[in-house]
VEXMAR-629570 format. One line per field, with one value per residue (C-alpha): residue number from 1; residue in three letters; x, y, z. Coordinates in steps of 0.02 Angstrom, whole numbers, padded with zeros to 5 digits. Layout:
<titors>
pamar: c(NUM, ...)
nutor: c(ALA, ...)
X: c(X, ...)
Y: c(Y, ...)
Z: c(Z, ...)
</titors>
This chain:
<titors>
pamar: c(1, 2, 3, 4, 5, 6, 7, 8, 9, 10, 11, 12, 13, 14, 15, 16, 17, 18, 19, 20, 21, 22, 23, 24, 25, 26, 27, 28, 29, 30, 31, 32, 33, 34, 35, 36, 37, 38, 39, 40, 41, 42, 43, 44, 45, 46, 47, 48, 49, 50, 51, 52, 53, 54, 55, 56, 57, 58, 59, 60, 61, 62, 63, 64, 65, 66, 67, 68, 69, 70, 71, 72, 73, 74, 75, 76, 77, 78, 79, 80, 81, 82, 83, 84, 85, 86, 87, 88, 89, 90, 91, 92, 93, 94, 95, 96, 97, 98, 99, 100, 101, 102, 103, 104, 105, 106, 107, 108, 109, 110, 111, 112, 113, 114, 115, 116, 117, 118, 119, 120, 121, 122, 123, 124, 125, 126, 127, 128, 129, 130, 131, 132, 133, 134, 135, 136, 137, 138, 139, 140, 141, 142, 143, 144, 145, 146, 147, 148, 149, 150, 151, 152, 153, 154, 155, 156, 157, 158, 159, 160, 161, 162, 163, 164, 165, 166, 167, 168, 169, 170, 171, 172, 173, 174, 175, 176, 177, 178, 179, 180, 181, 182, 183, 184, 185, 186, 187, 188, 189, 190, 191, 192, 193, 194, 195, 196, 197, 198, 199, 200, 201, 202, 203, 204, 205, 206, 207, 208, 209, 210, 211, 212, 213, 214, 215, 216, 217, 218, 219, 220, 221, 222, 223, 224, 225, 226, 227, 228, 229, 230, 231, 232, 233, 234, 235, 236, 237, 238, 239, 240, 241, 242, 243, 244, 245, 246, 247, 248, 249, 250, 251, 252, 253, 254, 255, 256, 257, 258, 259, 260, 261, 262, 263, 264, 265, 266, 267, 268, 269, 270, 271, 272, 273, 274, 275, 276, 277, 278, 279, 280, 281, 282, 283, 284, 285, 286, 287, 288, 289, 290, 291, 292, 293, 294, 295, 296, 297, 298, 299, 300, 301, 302, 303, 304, 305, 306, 307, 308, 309, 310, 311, 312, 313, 314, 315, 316, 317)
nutor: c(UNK, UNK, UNK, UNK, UNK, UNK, UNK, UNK, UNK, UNK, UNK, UNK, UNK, UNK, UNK, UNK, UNK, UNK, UNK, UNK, UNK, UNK, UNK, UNK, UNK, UNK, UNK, UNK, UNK, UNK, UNK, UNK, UNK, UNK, UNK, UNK, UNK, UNK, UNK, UNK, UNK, UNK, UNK, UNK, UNK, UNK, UNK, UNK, UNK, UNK, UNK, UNK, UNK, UNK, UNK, UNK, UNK, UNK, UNK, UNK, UNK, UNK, UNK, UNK, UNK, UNK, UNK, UNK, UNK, UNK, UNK, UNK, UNK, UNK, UNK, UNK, UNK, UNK, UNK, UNK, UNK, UNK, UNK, UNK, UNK, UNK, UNK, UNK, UNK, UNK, UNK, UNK, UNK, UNK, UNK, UNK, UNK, UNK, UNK, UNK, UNK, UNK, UNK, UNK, UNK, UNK, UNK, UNK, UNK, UNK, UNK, UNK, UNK, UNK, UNK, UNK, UNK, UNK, UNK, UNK, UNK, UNK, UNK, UNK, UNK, UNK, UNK, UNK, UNK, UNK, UNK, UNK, UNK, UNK, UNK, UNK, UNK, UNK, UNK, UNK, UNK, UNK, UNK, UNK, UNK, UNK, UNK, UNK, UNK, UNK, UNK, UNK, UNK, UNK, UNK, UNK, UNK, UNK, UNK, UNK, UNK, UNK, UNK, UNK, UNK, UNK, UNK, UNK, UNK, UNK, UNK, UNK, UNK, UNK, UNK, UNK, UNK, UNK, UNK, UNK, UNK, UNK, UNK, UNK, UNK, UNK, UNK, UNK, UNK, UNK, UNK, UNK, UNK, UNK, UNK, UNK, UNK, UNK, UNK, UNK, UNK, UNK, UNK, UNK, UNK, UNK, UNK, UNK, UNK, UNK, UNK, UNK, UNK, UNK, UNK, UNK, UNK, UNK, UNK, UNK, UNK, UNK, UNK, UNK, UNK, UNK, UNK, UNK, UNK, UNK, UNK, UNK, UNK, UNK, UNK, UNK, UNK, UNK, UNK, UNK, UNK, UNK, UNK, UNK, UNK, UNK, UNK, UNK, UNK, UNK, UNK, UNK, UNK, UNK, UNK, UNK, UNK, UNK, UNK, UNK, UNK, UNK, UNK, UNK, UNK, UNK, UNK, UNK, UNK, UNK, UNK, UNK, UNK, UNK, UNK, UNK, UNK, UNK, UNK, UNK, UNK, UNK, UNK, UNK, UNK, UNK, UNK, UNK, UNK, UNK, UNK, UNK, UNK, UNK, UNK, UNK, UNK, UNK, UNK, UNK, UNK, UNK, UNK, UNK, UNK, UNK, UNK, UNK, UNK, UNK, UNK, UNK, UNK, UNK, UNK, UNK, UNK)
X: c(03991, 03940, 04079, 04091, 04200, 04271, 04412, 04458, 04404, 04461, 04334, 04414, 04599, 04666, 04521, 04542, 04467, 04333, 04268, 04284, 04196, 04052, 04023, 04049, 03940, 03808, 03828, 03875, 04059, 04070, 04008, 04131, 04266, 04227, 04212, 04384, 04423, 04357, 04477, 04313, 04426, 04562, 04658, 04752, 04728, 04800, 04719, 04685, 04656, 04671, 04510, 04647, 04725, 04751, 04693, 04768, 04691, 04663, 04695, 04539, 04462, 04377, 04246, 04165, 04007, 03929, 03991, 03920, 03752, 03829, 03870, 04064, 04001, 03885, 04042, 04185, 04217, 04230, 04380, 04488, 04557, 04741, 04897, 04976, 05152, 05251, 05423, 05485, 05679, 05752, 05744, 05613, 05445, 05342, 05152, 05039, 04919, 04739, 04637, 04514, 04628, 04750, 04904, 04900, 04780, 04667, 04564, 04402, 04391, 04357, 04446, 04633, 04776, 04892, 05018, 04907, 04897, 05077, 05133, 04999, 05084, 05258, 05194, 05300, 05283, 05316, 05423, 05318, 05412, 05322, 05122, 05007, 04837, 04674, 04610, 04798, 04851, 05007, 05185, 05222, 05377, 05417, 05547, 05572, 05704, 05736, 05912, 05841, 05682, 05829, 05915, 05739, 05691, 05873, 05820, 05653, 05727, 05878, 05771, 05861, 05709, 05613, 05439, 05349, 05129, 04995, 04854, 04711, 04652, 04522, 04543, 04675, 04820, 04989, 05150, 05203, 05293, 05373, 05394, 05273, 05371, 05234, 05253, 05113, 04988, 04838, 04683, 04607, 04442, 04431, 04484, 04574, 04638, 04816, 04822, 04987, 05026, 05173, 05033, 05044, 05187, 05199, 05324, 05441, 05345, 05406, 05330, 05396, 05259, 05245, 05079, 05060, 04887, 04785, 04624, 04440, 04377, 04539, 04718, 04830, 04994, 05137, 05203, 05381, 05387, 05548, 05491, 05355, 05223, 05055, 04937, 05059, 05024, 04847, 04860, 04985, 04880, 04733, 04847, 04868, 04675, 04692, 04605, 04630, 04463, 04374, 04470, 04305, 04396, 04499, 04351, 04380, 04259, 04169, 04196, 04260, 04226, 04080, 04211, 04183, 04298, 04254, 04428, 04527, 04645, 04806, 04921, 05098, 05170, 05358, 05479, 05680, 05767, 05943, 05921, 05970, 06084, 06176, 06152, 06113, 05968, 05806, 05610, 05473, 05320, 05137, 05008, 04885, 04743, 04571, 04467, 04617, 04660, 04505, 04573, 04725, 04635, 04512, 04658, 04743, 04912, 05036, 05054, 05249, 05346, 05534, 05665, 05600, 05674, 05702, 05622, 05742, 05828, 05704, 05579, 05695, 05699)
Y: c(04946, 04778, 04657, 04444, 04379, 04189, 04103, 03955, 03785, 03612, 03575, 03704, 03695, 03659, 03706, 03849, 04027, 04016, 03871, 03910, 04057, 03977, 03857, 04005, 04116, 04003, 04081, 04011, 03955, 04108, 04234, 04185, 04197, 04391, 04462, 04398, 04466, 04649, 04651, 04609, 04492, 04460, 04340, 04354, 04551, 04556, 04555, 04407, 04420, 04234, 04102, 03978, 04021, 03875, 03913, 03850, 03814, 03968, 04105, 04246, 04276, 04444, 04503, 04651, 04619, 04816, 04971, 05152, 05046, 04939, 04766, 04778, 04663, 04818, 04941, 04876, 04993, 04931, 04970, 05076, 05251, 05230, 05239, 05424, 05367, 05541, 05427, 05238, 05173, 04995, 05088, 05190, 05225, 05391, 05413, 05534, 05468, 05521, 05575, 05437, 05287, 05235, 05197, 05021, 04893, 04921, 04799, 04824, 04905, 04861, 04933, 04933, 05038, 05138, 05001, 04860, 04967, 04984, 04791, 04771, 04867, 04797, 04602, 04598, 04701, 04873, 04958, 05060, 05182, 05344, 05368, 05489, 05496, 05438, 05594, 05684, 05677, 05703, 05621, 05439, 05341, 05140, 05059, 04927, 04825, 04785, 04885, 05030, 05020, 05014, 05180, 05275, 05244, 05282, 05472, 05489, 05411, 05519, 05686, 05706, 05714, 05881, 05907, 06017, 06031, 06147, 06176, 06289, 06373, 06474, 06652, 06698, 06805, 06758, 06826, 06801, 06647, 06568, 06407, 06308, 06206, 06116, 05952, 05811, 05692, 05608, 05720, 05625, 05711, 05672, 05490, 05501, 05693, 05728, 05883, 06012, 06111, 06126, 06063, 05882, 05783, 05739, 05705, 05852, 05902, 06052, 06130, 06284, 06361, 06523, 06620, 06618, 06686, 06807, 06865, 06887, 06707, 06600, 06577, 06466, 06412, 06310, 06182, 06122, 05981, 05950, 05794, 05668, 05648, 05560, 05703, 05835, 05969, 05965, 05974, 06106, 06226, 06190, 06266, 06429, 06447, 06375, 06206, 06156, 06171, 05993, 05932, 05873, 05786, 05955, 06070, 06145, 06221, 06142, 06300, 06463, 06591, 06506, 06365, 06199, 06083, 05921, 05834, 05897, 06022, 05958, 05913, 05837, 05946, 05916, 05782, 05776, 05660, 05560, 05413, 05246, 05202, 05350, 05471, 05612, 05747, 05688, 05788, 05721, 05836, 05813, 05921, 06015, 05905, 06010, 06032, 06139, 06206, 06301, 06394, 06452, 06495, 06612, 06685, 06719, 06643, 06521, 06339, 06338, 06223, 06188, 06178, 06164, 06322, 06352, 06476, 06642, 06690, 06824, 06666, 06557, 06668)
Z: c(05281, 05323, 05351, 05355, 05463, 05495, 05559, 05442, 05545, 05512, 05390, 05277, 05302, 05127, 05035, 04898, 04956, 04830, 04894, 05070, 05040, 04924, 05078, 05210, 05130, 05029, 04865, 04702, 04664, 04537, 04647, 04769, 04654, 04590, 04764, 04755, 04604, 04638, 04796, 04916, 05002, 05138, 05207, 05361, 05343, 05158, 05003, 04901, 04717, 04692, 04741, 04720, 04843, 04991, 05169, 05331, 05498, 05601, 05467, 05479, 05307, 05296, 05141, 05119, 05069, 05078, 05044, 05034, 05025, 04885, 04839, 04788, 04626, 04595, 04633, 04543, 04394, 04207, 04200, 04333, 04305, 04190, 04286, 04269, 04254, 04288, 04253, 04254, 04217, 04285, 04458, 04497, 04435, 04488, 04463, 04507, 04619, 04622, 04760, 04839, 04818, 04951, 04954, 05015, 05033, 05191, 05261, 05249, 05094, 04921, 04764, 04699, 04805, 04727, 04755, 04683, 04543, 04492, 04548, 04407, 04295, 04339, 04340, 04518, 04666, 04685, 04823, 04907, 05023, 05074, 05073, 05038, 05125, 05038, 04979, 04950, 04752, 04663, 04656, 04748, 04696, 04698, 04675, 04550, 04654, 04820, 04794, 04714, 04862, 05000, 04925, 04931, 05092, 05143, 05050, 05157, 05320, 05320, 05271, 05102, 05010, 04955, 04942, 04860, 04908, 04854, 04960, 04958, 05117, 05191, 05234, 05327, 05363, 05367, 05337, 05178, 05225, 05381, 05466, 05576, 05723, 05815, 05877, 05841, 05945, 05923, 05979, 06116, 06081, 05916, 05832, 05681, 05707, 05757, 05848, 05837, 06001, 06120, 06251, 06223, 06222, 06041, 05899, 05824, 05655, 05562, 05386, 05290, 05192, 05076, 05021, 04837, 04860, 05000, 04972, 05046, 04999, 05024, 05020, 04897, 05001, 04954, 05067, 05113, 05261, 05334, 05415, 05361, 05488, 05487, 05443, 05469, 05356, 05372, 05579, 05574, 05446, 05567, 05706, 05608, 05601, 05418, 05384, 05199, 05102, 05092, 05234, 05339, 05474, 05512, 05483, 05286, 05217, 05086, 04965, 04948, 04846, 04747, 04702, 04778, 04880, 04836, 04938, 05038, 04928, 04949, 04820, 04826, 04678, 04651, 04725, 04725, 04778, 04736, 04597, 04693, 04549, 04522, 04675, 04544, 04594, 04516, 04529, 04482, 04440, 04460, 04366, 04452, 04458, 04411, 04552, 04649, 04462, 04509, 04634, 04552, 04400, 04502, 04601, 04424, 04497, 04419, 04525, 04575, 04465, 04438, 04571, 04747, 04832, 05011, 05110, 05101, 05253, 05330, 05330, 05439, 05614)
</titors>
């Protein structure tokens, strides 16, 4: 990725972005103004979609100007993959988000979030108020006021929402089902993994899971976390000697069974939570998206769908 870089000097201050970056960059006016356009640009580590923007003194303007080996003029689709809007009301709106886009803006990178995405489709912004990682699909809710954003939050923060994930695995045996109560760190060894042992002092993280599928190629699992760490599901199914397929960072295999693993394989299925306005018990439902579709079509197994039910009580020793 190749990066440009400048703080915004005197001779700029009050100038719009496009200009500032036509003069930073010496490229035409227009050019300037799609790398803004295509999300190429930041100010002040947020994204700018507007060249008219006005800069101040001091603020850092960031652009992307490679990559994957590409221009992001060269990159930016024709037109972006449709919203999958799972439900909307004056509240809340659900989508199902696909795997490769985040779920904020990041700096450094060029392409629409998940959030840019629905403040698009709202004309205001969205409240965002649990993520999924990059490469995770499957069910995200927003908020479409500041009231109705409060009252989610209030669901995730005080562990009152359910979740429901699919995940394929590699081989590997495990009891039917069971519960995996490993506390979290960062893996000192390795940037960007969390690791899950009792070794380290880390956060409390605890997952319920249950085998839909066990045979000689891989395993199909469904996922219940109780809490909502930063990677948690995919460091605690590493622990059991289970990294989910595609998941390069925590060592899954790039197939199984002849079927390949193109992401890594997790899927946020199913959602409940209470409705901000009216406290009732809401779930929102994601389909199967194709490439793990594979796996339960090989396996000959239905995907769970319906209420999210608890682990039964010989699960919960």
């Amino acid at each position: 990725m190749k990066r440009r870089t400048f703080r915004v000097e005197v001779a700029l201050t009050g100038r719009s972005l496009g200009e500032a970056l036509a003069a930073e960059l010496g490229v035409p006016r227009e050019e300037a103004e799609r790398l803004v356009s295509v999300g190429a640009v930041y100010v002040a580590g947020r994204r700018s979609r507007d060249a008219g923007t006005r800069l101040a003194a001091g603020q850092v303007v960031t652009v992307v100007l490679e990559e994957g080996g590409q221009s992001p003029l060269a990159a930016a689709p024709a037109s972006a993959l449709e919203l999958r809007i799972l439900h909307e009301d004056a509240d809340v709106i659900a989508v199902d988000k696909p795997a490769g886009m985040t779920a904020q803006p990041t700096e450094g990178r060029v392409g629409d979030s998940l959030v840019d995405r629905v403040g698009e489709h709202l004309k205001r912004p969205a409240g965002l108020v649990h993520r999924l990682d990059r490469e995770t699909s499957g069910v995200t809710v927003f908020g479409k006021t500041p009231q109705a954003t409060t009252a989610l939050a209030e669901e995730f923060r005080e562990g009152r929402a359910r979740k429901r994930y699919l995940a394929a695995v590699g081989p590997v045996e495990l009891p039917s089902q069971g519960i995996i109560d490993l506390p979290l760190s960062k893996d000192p060894s390795r940037p960007g993994r969390w690791r899950a042992t009792r070794a380290a002092n880390g956060i409390p993280a605890l997952s319920e899971y249950r085998v839909l599928h066990a045979g000689k190629d891989f395993c199909l699992v469904e996922l219940l976390p109780q809490t909502g760490r930063t990677h948690q599901l995919r460091a605690h199914l590493t622990a059991l000697g289970a990294p989910i397929l595609g998941d390069k960072r925590y060592g899954g295999a790039a197939q199984a069974g002849g079927i390949p693993a193109p992401r890594c394989l997790l899927h946020a299925q199913a959602l409940e939570l209470g409705h901000p306005r009216t406290g009732k018990l809401v779930r929102f439902e994601a389909p199967v998206p194709e490439d793990l579709a594979r796996f339960f079509a090989a396996a000959g197994v239905a995907a769970p769908s319906g209420t999210i039910r608890p682990l039964e009580e010989g699960g919960r020793g």
